[in-house]
C-alpha positions as CSV (number, residue, x, y, z in Angstrom):
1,X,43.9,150.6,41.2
2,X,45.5,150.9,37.7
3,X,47.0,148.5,35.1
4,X,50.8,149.3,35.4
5,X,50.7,149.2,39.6
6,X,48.6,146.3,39.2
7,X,51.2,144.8,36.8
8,X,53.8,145.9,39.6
9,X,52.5,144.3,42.0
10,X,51.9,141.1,40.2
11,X,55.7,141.5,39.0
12,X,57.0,142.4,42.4
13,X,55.0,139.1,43.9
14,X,56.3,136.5,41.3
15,X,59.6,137.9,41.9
16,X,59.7,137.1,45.6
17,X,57.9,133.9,44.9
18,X,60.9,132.7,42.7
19,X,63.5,133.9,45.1
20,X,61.8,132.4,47.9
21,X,61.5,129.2,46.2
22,X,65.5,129.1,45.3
23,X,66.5,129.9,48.6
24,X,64.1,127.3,50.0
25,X,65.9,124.8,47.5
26,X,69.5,126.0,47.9
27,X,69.1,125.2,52.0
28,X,67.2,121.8,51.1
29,X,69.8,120.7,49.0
30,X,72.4,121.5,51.3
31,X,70.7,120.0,54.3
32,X,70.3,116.5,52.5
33,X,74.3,116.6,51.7
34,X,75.0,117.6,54.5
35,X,73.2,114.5,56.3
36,X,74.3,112.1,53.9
37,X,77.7,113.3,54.8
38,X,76.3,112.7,58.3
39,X,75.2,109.3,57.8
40,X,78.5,108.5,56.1
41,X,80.4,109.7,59.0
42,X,78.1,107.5,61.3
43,X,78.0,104.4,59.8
44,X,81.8,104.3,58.7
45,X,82.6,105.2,62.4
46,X,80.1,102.3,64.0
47,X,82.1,100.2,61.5
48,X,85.7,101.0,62.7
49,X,84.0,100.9,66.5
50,X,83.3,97.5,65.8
51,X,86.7,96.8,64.7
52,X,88.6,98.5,67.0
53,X,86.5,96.0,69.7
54,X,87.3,92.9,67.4
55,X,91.0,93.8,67.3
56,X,91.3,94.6,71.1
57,X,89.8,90.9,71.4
58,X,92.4,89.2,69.0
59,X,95.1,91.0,71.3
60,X,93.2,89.9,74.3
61,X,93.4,86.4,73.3
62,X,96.7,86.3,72.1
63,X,98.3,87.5,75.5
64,X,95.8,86.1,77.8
65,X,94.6,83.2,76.3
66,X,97.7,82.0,74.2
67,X,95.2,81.2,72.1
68,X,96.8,82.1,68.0
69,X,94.1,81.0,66.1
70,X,91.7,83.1,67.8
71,X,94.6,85.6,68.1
72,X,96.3,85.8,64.8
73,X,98.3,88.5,64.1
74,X,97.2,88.2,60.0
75,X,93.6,89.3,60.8
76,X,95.0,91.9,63.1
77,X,96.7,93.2,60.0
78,X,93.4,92.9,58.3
79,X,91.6,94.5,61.1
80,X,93.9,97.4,61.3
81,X,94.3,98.2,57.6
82,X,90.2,98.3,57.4
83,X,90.7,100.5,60.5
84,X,92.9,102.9,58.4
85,X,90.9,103.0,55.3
86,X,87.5,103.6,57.2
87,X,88.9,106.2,59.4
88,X,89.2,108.5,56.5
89,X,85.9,108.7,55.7
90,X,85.0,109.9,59.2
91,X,88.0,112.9,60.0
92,X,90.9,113.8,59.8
93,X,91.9,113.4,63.3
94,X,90.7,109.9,63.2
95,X,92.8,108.6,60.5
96,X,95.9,110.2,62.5
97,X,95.1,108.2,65.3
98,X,94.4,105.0,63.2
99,X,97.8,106.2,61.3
100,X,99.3,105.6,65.3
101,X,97.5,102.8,65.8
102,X,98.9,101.0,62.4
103,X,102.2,102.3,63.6
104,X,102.6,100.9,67.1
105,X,100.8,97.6,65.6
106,X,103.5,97.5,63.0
107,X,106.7,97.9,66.1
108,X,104.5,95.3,67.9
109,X,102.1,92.4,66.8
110,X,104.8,89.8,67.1
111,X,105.3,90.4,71.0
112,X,101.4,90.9,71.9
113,X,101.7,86.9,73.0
114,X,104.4,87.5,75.3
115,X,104.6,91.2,76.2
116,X,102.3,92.4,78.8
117,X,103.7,96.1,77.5
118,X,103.4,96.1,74.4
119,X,99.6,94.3,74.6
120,X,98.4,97.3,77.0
121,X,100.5,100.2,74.3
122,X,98.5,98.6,71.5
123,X,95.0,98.8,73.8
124,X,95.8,102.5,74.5
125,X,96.3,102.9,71.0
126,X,92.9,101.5,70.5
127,X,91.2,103.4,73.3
128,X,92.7,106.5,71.7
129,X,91.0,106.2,67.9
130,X,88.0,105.1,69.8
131,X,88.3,108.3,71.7
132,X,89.0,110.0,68.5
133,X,85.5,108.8,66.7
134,X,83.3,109.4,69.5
135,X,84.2,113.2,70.0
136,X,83.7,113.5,66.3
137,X,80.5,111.8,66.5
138,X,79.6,114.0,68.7
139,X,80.1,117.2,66.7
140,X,77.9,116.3,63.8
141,X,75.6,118.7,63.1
């Protein structure tokens, strides 16, 4: 074999090698981002799980238990604007249904004591952001 097809070959091979190695970085850097994204998604929607599940039992024991320390509508509002701000880290459909669910607290937090309607609207409200996160937990890659 000869010196230039020799060189060609050793050209040709270095070539690949560095093109193989940027593609093999390109895809590792964005699989990392994309399962940090992941993990962002995850743990700010186990977050606004637990919330939603804290808020439905301030409602609960509001209504059913008259009881307004455990029931106060002030953390509700806490709750609920923690609800809003984590739900835009996991989708865009989630913080529309958190908008909702800020919404119907909003038209009725001062009648959850008294209102058996308004108690269960504000549970389906809950029921439906919680709906919301797990379908988009389930479509993570």
């Amino acid at each position: 074999m000869n010196l230039p097809r020799r060189l060609r070959v050793y050209y040709l091979t270095a070539i690949f090698g560095v093109v193989f190695a940027v593609v093999g970085f390109s895809y590792n850097a964005w699989r990392l981002e994309v399962s940090e994204d992941n993990n962002n998604i995850r743990t700010a929607a186990f977050e606004v799980l637990i919330l939603l599940a804290e808020l439905e039992q301030l409602i609960y024991a509001a209504h059913y238990d008259k009881d307004l320390e455990e029931g106060n509508p002030r953390k509700g509002w806490i709750k609920v604007g923690l609800i809003v701000d984590l739900s835009n880290l996991i989708s865009s459909d989630s913080r529309g249904q958190a908008e909702e669910l800020k919404i119907a607290w909003n038209n009725n937090w001062r009648s959850i004591a008294n209102n058996r309607t308004a108690t269960n609207f504000l549970v389906q409200e809950i029921d439906s952001v919680r709906g919301e996160i797990k379908l988009t937990l389930k479509q993570l890659e």
